[in-house]
KEKE-3310 file (N, C-alpha, C; in steps of 0.2 Angstrom, whole numbers, plus 5000, padded with zeros to 4 digits):
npx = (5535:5518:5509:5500:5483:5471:5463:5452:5440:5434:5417:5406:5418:5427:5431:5419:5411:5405:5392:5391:5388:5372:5368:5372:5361:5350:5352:5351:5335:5329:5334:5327:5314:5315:5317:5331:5346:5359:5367:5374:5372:5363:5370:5377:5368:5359:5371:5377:5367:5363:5375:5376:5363:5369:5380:5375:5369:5368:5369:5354:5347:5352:5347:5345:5355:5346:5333:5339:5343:5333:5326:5334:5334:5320:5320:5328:5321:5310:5317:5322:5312:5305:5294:5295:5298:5301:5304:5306:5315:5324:5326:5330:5343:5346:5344:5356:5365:5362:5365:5382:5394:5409:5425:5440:5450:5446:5438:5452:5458:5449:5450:5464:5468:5480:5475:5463:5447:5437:5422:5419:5407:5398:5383:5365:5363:5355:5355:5370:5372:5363:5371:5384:5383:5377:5390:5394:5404:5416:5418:5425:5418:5406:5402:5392:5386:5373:5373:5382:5376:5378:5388:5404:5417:5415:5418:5415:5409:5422:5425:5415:5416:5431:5430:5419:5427:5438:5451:5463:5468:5482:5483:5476:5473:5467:5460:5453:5443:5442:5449:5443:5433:5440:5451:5454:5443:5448:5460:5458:5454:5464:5469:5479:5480:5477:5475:5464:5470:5465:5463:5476:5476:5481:5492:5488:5499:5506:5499:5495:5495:5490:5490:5480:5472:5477:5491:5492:5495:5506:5510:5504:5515:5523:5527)
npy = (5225:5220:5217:5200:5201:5197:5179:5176:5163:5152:5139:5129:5113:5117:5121:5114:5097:5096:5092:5080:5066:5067:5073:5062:5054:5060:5060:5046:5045:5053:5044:5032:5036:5040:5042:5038:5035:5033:5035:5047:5055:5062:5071:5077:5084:5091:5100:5107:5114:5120:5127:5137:5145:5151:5157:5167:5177:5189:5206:5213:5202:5194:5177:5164:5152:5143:5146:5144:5128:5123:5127:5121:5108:5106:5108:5099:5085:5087:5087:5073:5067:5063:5061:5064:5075:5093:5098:5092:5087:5097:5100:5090:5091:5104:5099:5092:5105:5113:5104:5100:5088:5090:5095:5086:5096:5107:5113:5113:5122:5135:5138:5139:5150:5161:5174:5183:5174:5175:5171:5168:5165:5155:5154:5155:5166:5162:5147:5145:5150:5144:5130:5135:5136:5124:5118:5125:5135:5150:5161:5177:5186:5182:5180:5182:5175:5181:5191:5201:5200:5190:5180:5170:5166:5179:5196:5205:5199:5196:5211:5214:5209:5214:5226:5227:5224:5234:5232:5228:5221:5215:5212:5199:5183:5172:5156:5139:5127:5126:5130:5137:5145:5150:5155:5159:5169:5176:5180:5190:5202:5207:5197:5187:5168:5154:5136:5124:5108:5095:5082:5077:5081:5084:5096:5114:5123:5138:5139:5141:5131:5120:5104:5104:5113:5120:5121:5133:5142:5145:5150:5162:5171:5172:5172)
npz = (4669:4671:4684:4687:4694:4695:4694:4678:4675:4666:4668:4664:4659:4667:4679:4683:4678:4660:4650:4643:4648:4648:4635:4628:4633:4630:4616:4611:4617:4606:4597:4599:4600:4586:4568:4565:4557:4561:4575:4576:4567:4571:4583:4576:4570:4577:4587:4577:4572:4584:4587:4576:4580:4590:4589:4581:4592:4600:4608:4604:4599:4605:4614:4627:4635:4638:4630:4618:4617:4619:4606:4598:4599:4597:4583:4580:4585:4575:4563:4563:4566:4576:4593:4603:4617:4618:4630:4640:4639:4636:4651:4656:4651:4661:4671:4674:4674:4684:4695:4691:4691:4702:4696:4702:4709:4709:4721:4729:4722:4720:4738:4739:4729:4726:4721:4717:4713:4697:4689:4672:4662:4648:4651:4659:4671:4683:4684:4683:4694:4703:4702:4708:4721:4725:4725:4735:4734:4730:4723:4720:4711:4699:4679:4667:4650:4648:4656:4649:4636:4627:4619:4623:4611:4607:4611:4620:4633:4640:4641:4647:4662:4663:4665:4675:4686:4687:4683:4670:4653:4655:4666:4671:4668:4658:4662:4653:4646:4632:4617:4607:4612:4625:4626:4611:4613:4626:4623:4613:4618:4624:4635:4643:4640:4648:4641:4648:4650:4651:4646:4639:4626:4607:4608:4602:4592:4599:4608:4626:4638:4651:4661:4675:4685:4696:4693:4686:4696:4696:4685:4687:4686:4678:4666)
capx = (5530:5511:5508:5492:5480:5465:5460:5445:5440:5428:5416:5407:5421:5434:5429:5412:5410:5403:5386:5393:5383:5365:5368:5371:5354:5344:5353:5346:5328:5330:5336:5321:5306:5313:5318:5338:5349:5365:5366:5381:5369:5358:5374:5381:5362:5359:5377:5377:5361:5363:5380:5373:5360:5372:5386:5372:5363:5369:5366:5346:5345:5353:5343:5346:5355:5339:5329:5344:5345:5325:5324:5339:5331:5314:5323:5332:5318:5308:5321:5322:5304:5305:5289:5298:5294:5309:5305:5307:5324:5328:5324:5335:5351:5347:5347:5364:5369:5363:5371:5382:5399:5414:5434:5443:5456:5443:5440:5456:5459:5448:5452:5471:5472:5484:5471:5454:5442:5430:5419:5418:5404:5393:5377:5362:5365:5351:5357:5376:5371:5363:5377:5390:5380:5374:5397:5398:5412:5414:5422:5425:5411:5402:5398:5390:5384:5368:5374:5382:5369:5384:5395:5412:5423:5414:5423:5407:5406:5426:5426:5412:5420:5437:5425:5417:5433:5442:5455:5466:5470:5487:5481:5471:5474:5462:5459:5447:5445:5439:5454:5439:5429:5443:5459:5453:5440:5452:5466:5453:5455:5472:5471:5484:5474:5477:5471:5463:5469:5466:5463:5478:5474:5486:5492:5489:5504:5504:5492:5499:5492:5491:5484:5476:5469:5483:5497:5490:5497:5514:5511:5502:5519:5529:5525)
capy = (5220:5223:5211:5199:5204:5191:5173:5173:5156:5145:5134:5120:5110:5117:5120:5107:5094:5096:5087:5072:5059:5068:5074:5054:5048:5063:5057:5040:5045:5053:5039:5029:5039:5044:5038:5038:5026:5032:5042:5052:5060:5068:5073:5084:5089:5097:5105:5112:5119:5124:5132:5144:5151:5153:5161:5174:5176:5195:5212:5214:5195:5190:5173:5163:5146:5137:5146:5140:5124:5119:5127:5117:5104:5104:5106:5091:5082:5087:5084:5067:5063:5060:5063:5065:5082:5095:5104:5089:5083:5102:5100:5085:5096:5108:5096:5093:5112:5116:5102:5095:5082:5094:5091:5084:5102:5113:5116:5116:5129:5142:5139:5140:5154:5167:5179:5182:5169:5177:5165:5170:5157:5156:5150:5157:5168:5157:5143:5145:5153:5137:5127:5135:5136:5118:5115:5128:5138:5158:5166:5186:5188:5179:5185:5176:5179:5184:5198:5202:5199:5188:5172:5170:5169:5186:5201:5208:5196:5198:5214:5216:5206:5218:5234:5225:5222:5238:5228:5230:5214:5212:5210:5196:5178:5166:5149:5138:5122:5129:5133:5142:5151:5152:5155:5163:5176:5182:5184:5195:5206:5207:5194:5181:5162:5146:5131:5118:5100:5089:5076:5075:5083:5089:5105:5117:5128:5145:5139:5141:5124:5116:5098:5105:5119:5122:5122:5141:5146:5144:5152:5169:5177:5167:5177)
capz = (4668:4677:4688:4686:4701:4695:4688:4675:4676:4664:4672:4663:4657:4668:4685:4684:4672:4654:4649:4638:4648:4650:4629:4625:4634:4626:4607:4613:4618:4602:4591:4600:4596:4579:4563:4564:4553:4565:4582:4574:4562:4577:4585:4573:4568:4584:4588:4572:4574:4590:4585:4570:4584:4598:4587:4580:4596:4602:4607:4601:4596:4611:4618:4633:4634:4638:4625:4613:4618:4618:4600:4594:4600:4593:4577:4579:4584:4569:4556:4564:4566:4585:4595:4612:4621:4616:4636:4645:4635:4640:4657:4658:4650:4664:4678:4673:4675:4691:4698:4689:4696:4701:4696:4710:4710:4709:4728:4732:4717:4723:4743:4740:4725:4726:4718:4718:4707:4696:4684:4666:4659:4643:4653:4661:4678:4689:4680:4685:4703:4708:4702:4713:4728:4727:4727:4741:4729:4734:4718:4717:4704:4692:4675:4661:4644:4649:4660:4643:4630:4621:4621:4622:4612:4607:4615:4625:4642:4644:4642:4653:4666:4667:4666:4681:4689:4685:4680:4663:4653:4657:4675:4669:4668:4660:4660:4652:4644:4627:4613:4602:4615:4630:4622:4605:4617:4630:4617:4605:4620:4625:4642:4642:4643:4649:4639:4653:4644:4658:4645:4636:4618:4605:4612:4596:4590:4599:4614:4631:4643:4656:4662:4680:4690:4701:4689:4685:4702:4693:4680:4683:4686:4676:4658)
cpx = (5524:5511:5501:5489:5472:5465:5454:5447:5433:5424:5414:5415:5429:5434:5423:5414:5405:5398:5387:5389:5375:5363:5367:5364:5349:5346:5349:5340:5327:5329:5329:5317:5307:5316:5324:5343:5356:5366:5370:5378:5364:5365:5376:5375:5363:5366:5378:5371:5361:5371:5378:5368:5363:5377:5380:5367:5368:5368:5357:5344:5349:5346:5346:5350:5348:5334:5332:5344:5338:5324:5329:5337:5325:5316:5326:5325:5314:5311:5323:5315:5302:5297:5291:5297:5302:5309:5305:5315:5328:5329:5330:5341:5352:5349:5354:5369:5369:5364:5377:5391:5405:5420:5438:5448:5452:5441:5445:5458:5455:5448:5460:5474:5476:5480:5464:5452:5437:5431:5416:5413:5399:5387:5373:5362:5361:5355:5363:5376:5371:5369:5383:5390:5379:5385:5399:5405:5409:5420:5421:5421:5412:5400:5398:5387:5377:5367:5375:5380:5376:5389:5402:5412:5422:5417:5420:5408:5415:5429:5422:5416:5428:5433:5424:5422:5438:5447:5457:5467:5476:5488:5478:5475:5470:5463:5451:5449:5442:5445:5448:5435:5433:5446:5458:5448:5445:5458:5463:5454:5462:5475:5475:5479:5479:5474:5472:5464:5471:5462:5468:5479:5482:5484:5493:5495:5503:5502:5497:5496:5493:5487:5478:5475:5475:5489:5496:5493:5504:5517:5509:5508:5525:5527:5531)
cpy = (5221:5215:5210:5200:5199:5184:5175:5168:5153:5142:5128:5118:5111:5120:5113:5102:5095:5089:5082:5067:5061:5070:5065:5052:5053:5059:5050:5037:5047:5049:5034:5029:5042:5040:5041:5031:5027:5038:5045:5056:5064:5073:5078:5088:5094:5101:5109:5119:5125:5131:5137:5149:5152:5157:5167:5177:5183:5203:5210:5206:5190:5184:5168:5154:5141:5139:5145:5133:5120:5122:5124:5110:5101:5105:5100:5085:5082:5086:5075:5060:5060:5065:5064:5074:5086:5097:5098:5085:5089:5102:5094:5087:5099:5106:5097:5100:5114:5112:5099:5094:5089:5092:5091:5092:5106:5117:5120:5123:5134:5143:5141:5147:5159:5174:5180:5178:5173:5171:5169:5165:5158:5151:5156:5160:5165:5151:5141:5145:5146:5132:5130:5137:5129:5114:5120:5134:5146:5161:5173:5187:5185:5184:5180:5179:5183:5191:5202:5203:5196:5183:5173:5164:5175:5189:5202:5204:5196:5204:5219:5214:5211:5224:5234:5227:5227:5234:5229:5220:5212:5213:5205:5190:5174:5161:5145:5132:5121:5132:5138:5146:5154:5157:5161:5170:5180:5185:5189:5202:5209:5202:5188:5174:5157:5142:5126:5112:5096:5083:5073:5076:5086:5095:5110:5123:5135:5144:5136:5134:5121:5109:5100:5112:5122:5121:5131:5143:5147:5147:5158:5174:5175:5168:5177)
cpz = (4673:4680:4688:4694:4702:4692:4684:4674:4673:4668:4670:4659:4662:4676:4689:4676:4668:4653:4642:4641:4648:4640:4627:4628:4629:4617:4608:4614:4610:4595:4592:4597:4588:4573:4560:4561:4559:4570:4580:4572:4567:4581:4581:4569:4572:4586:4581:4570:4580:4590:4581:4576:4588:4594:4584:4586:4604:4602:4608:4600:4602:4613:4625:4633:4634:4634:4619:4611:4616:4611:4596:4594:4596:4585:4574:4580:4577:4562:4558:4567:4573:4589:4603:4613:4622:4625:4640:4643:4639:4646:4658:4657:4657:4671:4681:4675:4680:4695:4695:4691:4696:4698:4703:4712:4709:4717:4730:4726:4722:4733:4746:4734:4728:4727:4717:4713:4704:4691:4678:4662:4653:4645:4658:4667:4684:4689:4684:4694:4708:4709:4707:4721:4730:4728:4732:4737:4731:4728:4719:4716:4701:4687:4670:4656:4644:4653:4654:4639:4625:4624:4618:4616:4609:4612:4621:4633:4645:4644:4645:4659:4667:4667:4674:4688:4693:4686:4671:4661:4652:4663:4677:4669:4667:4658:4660:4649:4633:4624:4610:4607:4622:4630:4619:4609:4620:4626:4614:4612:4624:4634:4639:4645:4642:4646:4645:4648:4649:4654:4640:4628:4617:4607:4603:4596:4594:4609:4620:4637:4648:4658:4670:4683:4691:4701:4688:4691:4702:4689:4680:4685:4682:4667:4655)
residu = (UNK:UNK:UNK:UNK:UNK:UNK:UNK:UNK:UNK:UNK:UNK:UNK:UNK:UNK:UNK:UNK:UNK:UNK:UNK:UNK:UNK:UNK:UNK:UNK:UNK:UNK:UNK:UNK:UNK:UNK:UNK:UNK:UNK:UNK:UNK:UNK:UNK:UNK:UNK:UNK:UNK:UNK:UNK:UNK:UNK:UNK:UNK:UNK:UNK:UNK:UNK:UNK:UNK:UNK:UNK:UNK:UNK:UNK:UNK:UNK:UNK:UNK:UNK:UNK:UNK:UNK:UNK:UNK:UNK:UNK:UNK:UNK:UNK:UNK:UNK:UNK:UNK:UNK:UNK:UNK:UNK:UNK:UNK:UNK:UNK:UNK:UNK:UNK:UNK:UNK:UNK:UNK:UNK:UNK:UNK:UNK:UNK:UNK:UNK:UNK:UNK:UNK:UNK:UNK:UNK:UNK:UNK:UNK:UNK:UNK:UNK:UNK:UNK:UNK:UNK:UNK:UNK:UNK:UNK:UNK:UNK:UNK:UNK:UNK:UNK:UNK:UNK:UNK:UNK:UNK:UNK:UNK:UNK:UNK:UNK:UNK:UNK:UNK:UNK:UNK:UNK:UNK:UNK:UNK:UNK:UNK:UNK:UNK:UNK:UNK:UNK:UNK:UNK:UNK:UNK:UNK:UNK:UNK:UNK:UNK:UNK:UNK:UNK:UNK:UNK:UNK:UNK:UNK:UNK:UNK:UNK:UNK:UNK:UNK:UNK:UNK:UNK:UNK:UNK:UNK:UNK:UNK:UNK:UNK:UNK:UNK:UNK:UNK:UNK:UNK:UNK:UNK:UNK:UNK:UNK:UNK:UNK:UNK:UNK:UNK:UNK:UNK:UNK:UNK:UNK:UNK:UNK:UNK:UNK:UNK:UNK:UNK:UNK:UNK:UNK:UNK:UNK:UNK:UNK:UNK:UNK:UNK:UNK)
# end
């Protein structure tokens, strides 16, 4: 049996919080300035939008969260008639990313691991930098799709991330809060994942889970 030697470690939704409350006031400003019969239908405009170009958006076509996120946008505004200003809606996402609230067992997780912390994250390398400067946080290494030119749950940014490393992926151990991009990614490469369900969700057939941080420190020898 190899022994794991690292964490890879998600970060919005599983180290930092996820923009669910700065996404609600942009669908809001949205619904204001534009001509919406029910905020749900912007909602699954724009993610579905933004999903099609973020799942085709590697290699050579590689673009950058923020230049995704403000053309998913203007999209959205213009199928819903909104005269609001897509780069300052973006800008308001962004806030959110380079600070945005931490989980209360995230400190103690990377001050207490067993193992070195690297951060595996599908978001922009400034972007992220600031955010885990503005929490004081001291991971390993950081690697993100932009390092990459590709988003998880593509192979590409975790199998840059054990290149980096020199590391094998049953040396590996990730956790993340994402079944489709945590889970399904590191698996696509042979690393063993953690699903973060620090709220309680049905646990899908297969999927290995935990509700916090600092239950992983339980389980990377316990295969």
């Amino acid at each position: 049996m190899t022994a794991v030697k690292a964490f890879f470690v998600d970060f919005y939704g599983t180290i930092v919080h996820e923009d669910g409350e700065v996404i609600k006031k942009i669908t809001d400003i949205i619904c204001k300035t534009g001509s919406v019969k029910d905020p749900s239908e912007v909602d699954v405009y724009w993610w579905k939008d933004f999903q099609t170009m973020f799942m085709n958006s590697f290699g050579e076509t590689f673009e950058t969260q923020r230049a995704l996120e403000e053309k998913s946008l203007v999209h959205t505004l213009e199928r819903f008639g909104s005269d609001a200003d897509a780069k300052e809606l973006s800008n308001m996402m962004f806030a959110h990313w380079i600070q945005p609230p931490i989980f209360e067992d995230s400190k103690e997780f990377f001050e207490k691991s067993p193992l070195p912390v690297y951060i595996v994250s599908n978001i922009d390398t400034a972007d992220i930098m600031q955010a885990i400067a503005y929490h004081d946080l001291h991971p390993a290494g950081v690697f993100t799709s932009e390092d990459a030119k590709s988003y998880k749950p593509r192979e590409e940014l975790f199998e840059l991330a054990l290149k980096s490393t020199g590391l094998m992926p049953d040396e590996v151990l990730h956790i993340g809060d994402s079944v489709s991009s945590d889970v399904k990614g590191a698996t696509k490469v042979g690393i063993r994942a953690l699903w973060l369900n620090r709220f309680g969700k049905s646990i899908p057939e297969g999927v290995e889970s935990i509700s916090g941080l600092l239950e992983a420190f339980d389980r990377y020898d316990n295969r």
